[in-house]
N, C-alpha and C positions, 0 to 999 in steps of 0.2 A: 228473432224479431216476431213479435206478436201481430199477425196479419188479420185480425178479429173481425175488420170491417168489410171481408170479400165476402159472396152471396153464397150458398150453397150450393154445389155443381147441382146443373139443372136435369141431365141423365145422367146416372151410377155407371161408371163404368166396367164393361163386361168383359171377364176373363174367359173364354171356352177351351184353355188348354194351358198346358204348363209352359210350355212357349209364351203365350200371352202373358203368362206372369212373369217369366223371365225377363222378358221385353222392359217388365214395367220394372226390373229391379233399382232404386236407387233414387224411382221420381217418387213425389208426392201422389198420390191419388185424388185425395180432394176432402170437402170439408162439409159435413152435415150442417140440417139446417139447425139454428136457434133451438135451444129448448131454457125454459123459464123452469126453474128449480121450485117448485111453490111448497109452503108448510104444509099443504096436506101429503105431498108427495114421501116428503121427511118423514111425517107423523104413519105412512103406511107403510114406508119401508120399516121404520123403526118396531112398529107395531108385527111383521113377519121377522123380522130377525132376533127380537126379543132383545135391539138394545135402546135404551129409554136415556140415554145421558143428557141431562139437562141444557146441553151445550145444541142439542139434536129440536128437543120437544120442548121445552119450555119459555117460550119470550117472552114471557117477563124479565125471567130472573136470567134470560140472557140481554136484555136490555139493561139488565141491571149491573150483572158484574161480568160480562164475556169482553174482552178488549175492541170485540168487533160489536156491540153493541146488539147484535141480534142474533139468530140462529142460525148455524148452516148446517150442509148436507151432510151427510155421513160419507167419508170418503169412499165404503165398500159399496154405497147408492152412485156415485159418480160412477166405478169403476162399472158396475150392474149395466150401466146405460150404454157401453161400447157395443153390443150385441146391435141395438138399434140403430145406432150412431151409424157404424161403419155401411147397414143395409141401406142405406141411403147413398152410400158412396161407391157403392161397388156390388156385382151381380156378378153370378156362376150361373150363365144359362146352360151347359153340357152336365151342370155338378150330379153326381147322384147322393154326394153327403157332405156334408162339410161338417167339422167339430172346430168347438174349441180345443187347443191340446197344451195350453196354460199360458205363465208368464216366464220370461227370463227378469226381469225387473221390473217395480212397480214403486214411484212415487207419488205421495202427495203433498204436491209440492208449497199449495196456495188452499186457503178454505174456499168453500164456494158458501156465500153466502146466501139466506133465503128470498127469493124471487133472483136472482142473479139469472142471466142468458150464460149457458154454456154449448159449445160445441166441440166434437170429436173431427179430428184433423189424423190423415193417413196417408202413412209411404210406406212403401214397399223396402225393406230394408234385406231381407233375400229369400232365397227358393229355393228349396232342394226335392229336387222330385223325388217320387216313389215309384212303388207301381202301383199304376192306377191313379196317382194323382200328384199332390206337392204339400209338403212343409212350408208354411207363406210364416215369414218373421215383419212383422209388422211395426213399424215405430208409430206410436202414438200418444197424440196429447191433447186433452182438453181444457180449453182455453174457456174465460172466463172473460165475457165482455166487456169492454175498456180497461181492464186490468190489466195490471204489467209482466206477470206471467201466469204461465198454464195451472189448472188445479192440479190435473194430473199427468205424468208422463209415463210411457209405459214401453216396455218391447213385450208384443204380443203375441202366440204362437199361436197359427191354426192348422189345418189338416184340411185339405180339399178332396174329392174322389170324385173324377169324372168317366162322364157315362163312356163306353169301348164306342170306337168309331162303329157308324154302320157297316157290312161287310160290304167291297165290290164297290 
């Protein structure tokens, strides 16, 4: 079910241990705010990644013959946005590093079209500590406003490393 019209949690919620993540295993965390997909956005991604496909940069000729009538994003720009997305929903105040540590799957499922609102939607799907910190597997999906489903879905892998407790 496409829940597109909830507000964006108003404080990100804080993990300070691997406990705390465990805790959260299996819930949703929450949903960044809005973001408007705009052609210069396109035209600067497309411009750093060296891909120019007509389908990206050019509205005319995507007004002309694309089925959707105009231009959309690049789906490796949607994906690009989860970094920000997710800091908005979620904080590591004990962290001393957090990485990305890849994907297990990645779709795109739906185009996002130019000026579209998207946002990044997060659960905690599981945890495996380490030492020193957790494996966080992340389910996520960006939803594309009033549309009928996500652009993209993703299982997301990061790497947390929190700071040693103080001694005593």
């Amino acid at each position: 079910m496409n829940t597109n019209h909830e507000p964006a949690a108003a404080q990100p919620v804080a993990f300070s241990s691997v406990a705390d993540l465990q805790q959260a295993r299996g819930e949703r965390i929450g949903a960044s705010g809005w973001l408007t997909v705009t052609q210069a956005m396109i035209d600067d991604f497309a411009a750093l990644t060296n891909d120019r496909q007509w389908i990206h940069v050019d509205p005319e000729r995507a007004r002309r013959e694309s089925p959707l009538g105009t231009t959309i994003a690049h789906g490796f720009l949607t994906l690009s946005l989860l970094s920000s997305m997710i800091e908005q929903c979620v904080s590591f105040p004990t962290a001393r590093a957090g990485y990305n540590y890849g994907f297990d799957r990645i779709r795109f499922a739906a185009p996002v079209p130019v000026n579209a609102q998207i946002r990044g939607v997060f659960a905690i799907e599981n945890v495996r500590p380490i030492e020193g910190g957790a494996d966080v597997t992340w389910r996520v999906s960006v939803e594309v406003r009033d549309a009928p489903k996500p652009a993209l879905i993703a299982t997301w892998l990061t790497r947390t490393l929190f700071r040693a407790a103080a001694p005593g």
